[in-house]
C-alpha positions as CSV (number, residue, x, y, z in Angstrom):
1,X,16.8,-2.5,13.1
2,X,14.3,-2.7,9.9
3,X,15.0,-1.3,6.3
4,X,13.8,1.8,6.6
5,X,13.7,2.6,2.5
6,X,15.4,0.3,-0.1
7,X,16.2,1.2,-3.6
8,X,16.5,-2.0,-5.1
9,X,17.9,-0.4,-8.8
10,X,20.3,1.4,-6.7
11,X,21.0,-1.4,-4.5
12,X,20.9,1.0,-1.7
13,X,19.4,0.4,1.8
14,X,18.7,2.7,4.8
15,X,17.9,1.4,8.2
16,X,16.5,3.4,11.2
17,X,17.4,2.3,14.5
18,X,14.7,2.9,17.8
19,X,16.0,2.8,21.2
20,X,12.9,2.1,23.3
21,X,12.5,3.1,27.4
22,X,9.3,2.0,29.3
23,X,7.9,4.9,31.9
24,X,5.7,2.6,33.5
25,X,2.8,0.2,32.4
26,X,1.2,-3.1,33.5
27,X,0.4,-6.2,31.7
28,X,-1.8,-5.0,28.8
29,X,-0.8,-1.1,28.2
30,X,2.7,1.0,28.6
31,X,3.6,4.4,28.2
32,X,7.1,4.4,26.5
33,X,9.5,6.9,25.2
34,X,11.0,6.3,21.7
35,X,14.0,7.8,20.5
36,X,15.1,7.3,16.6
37,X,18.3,7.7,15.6
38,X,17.3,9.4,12.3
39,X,15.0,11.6,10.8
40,X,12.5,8.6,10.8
41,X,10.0,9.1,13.5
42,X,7.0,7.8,11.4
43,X,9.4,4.6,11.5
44,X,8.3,4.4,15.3
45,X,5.0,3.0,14.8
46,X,7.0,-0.1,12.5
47,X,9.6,-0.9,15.1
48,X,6.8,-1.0,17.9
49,X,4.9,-3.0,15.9
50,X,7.8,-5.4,15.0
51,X,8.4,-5.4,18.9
52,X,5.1,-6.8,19.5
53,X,4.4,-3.6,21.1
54,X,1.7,-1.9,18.8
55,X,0.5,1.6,19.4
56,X,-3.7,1.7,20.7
57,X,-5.6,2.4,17.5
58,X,-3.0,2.3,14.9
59,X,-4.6,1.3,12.0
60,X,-1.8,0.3,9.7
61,X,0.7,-1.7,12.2
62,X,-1.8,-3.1,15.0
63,X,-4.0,-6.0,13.4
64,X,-5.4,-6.9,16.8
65,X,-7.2,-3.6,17.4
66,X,-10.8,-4.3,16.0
67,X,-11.9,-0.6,16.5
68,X,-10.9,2.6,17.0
69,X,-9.7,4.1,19.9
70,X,-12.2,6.4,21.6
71,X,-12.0,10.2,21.2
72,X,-10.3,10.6,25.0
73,X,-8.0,7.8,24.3
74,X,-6.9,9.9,21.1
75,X,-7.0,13.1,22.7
76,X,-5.1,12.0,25.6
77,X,-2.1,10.3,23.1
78,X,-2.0,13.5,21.2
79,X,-1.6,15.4,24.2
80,X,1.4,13.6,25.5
81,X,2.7,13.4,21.8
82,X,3.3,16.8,21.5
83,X,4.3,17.8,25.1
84,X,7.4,14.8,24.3
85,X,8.0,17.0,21.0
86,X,8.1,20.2,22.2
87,X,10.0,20.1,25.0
């Protein structure tokens, strides 16, 4: 679990907790499903990050993707995206 917003002034913290289930993969890629707890699904990216886990071609949590994912690679994440969320 990771501080999801913190209000130091206020002294208030939230935390977002991400239950994580791999659908299969092998040693270099997996295709997951993430579930948050909260309205936090942007916090997804973070925790997989933490996790050691980071998405392909995120450019804010995954430092050891030197370039962007193709367009197919893109195309093909956005299309499983949204068939998860709109189930």
């Amino acid at each position: 679990m990771m501080p999801l917003v913190t209000n130091k002034a206020k002294g208030d913290t939230f935390y977002v907790e991400s239950e994580c289930r791999t659908i299969k993969g092998n040693q270099y890629v997996s295709s997951v499903e993430v579930v948050t707890h909260k309205e936090a699904p942007h916090q997804i990216r973070a925790h997989l990050a933490l996790a050691g886990c980071p998405l392909i071609g995120d450019p804010k949590y995954n430092n050891s993707s030197p370039r962007p994912p193709s367009q197919d690679i893109r195309n093909a994440l956005n299309r499983e995206t949204t068939r998860s969320c709109c189930k």
